[in-house]
PAVO-531968 format. One record per residue (C-alpha): y, z, x. Coordinates in steps of 0.2 Angstrom, whole numbers, plus 5000, padded with zeros to 4 digits. Example, Ala and Ser with C-alpha at 12.3 -4.5 7.8 and 13.67 -1.06 7.14 Angstrom:
2
(pt (4978 5039 5062))
(pt (4995 5036 5068))
This chain:
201
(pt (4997 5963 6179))
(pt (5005 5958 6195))
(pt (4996 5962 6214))
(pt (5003 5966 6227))
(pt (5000 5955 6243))
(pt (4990 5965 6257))
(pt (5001 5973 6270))
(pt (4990 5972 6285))
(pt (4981 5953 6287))
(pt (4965 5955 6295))
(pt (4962 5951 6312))
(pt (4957 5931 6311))
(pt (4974 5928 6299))
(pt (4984 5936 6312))
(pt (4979 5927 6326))
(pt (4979 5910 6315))
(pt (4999 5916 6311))
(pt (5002 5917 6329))
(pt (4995 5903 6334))
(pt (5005 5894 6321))
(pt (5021 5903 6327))
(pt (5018 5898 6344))
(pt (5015 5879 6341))
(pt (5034 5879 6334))
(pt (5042 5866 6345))
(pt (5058 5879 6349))
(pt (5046 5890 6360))
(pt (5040 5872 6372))
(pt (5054 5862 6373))
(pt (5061 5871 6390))
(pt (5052 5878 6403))
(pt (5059 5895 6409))
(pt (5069 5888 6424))
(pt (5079 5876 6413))
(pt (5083 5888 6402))
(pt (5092 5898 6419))
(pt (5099 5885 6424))
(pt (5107 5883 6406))
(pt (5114 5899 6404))
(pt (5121 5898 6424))
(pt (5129 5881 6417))
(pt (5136 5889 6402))
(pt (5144 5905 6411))
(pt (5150 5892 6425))
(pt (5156 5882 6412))
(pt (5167 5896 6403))
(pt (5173 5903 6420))
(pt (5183 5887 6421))
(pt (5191 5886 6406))
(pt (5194 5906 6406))
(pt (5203 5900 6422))
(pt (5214 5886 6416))
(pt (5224 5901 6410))
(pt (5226 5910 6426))
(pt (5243 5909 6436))
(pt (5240 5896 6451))
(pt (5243 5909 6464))
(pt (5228 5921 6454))
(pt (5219 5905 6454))
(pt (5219 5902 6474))
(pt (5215 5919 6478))
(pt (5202 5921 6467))
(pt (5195 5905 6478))
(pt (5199 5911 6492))
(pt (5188 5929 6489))
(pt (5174 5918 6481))
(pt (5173 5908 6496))
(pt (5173 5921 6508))
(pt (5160 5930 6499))
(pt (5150 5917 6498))
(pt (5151 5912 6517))
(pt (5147 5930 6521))
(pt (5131 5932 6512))
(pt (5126 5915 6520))
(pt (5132 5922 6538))
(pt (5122 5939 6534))
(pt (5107 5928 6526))
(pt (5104 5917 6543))
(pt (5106 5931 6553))
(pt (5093 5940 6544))
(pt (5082 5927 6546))
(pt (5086 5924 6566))
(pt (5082 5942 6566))
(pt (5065 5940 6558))
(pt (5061 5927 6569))
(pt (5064 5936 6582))
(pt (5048 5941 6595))
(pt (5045 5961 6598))
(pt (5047 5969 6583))
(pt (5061 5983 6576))
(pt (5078 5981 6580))
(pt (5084 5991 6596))
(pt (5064 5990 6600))
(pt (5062 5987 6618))
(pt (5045 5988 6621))
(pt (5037 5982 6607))
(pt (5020 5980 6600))
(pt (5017 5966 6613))
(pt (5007 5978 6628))
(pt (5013 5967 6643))
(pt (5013 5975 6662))
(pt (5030 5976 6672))
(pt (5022 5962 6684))
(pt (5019 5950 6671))
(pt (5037 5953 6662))
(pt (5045 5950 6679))
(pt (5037 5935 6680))
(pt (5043 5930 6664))
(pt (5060 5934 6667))
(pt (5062 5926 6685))
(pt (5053 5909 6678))
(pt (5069 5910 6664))
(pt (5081 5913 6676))
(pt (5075 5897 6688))
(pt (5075 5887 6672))
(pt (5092 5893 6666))
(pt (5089 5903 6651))
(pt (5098 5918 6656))
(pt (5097 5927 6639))
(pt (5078 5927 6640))
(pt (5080 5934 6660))
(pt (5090 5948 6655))
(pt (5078 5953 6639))
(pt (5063 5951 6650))
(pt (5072 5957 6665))
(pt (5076 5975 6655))
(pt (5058 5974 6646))
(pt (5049 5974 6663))
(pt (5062 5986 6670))
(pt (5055 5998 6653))
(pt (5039 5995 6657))
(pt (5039 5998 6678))
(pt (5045 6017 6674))
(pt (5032 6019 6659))
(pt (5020 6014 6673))
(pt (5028 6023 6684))
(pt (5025 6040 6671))
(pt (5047 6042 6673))
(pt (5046 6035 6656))
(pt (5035 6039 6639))
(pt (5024 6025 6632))
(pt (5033 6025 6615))
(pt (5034 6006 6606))
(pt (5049 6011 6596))
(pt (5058 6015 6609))
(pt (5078 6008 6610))
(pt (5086 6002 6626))
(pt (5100 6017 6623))
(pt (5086 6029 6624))
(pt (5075 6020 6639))
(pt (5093 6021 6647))
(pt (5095 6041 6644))
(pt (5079 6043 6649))
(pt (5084 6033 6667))
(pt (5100 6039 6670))
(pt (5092 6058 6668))
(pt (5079 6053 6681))
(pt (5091 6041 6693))
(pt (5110 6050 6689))
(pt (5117 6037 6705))
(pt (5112 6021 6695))
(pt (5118 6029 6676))
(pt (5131 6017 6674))
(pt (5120 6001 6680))
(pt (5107 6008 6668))
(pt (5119 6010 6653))
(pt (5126 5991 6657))
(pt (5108 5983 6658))
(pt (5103 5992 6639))
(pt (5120 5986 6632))
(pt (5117 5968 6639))
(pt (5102 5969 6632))
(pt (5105 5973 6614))
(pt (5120 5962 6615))
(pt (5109 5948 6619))
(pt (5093 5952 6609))
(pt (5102 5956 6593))
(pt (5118 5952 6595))
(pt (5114 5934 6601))
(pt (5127 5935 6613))
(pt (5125 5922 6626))
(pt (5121 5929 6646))
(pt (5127 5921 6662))
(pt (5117 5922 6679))
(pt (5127 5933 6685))
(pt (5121 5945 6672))
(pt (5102 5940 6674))
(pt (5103 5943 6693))
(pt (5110 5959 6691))
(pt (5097 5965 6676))
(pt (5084 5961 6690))
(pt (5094 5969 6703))
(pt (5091 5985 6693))
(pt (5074 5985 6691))
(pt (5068 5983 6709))
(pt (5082 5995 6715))
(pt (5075 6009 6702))
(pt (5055 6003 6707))
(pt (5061 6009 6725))
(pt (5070 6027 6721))
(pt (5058 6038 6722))
């Protein structure tokens, strides 16, 4: 009389079978990163020789689009990572999480300006000129605000310096994230603006 082999092994034989399986050679001899790199090597590989084929004309412009893309997504990678790097928070953020009074801001920005570094000037420059009006009460206490909407709130509140005002939150996007460089010129007049709107009353 023949039997039939169990169909379920108990729980010690399973275990034992897997432990068996997994000591087979095939499953150690790369590490998981080899094998990416492998299968990258492979498809790179057979890119090239599916390309031998192609017409030189298709082959240069199909250079000539990897290329750019891959110059673009490094452009747009560093600038992501300038942007992080960046003190004060959300982009468009003027005020940020830093609480710094209008006095002290000026400070900054005049000791920037004497030493030539006429971007910060003009990023601390507007930031005190922010702040002054939130001390002021002309202007709400709001971190997230943007220099567009500081700049709506002024040229509301002083309609003779609206076009100053507009300039000053333009210069200062364009130099806090646009990276734009700023002259003196530029500076000065960012300053200009703050103690010309500290004396409208």
């Amino acid at each position: 009389m023949r039997l039939e082999p169990p169909l379920d092994p108990s729980g010690d034989e399973a275990r034992g079978l897997l432990r068996r399986e997994l000591a087979n050679p095939d499953y150690v001899s790369d590490d998981l990163l080899q094998r990416v790199l492998d299968w990258i090597g492979r498809q790179v590989d057979g890119s090239v020789e599916g390309a031998r084929d192609l017409p030189t004309l298709t082959w240069f412009a199909l250079t000539v689009v990897v290329v750019a893309l891959v110059g673009g997504l490094g452009f747009l990678a560093s600038r992501a990572r300038r942007t992080a790097r960046r003190p004060g928070g959300r982009d468009g953020d003027v005020l940020g999480d830093e609480v710094v009074g209008a006095a002290r801001l000026r400070a900054r920005a005049e000791l920037a300006l004497a030493e030539g570094r006429h971007a910060d000037a003009v990023v601390d420059g507007f930031r005190a000129l922010a702040r002054r009006q939130v001390e002021r009460g002309r202007l709400e206490d709001s971190p997230g605000v943007t220099a567009h909407e500081v700049a709506a709130v002024l040229a509301r509140e002083y309609p003779q310096l609206r076009g100053r005002t507009v300039a000053g939150a333009d210069l200062f996007d364009a130099v806090m994230y646009g990276e734009r460089p700023a002259s003196r010129e530029q500076a000065v007049a960012v300053l200009d603006l703050d103690v010309e709107l500290a004396a409208t009353r």
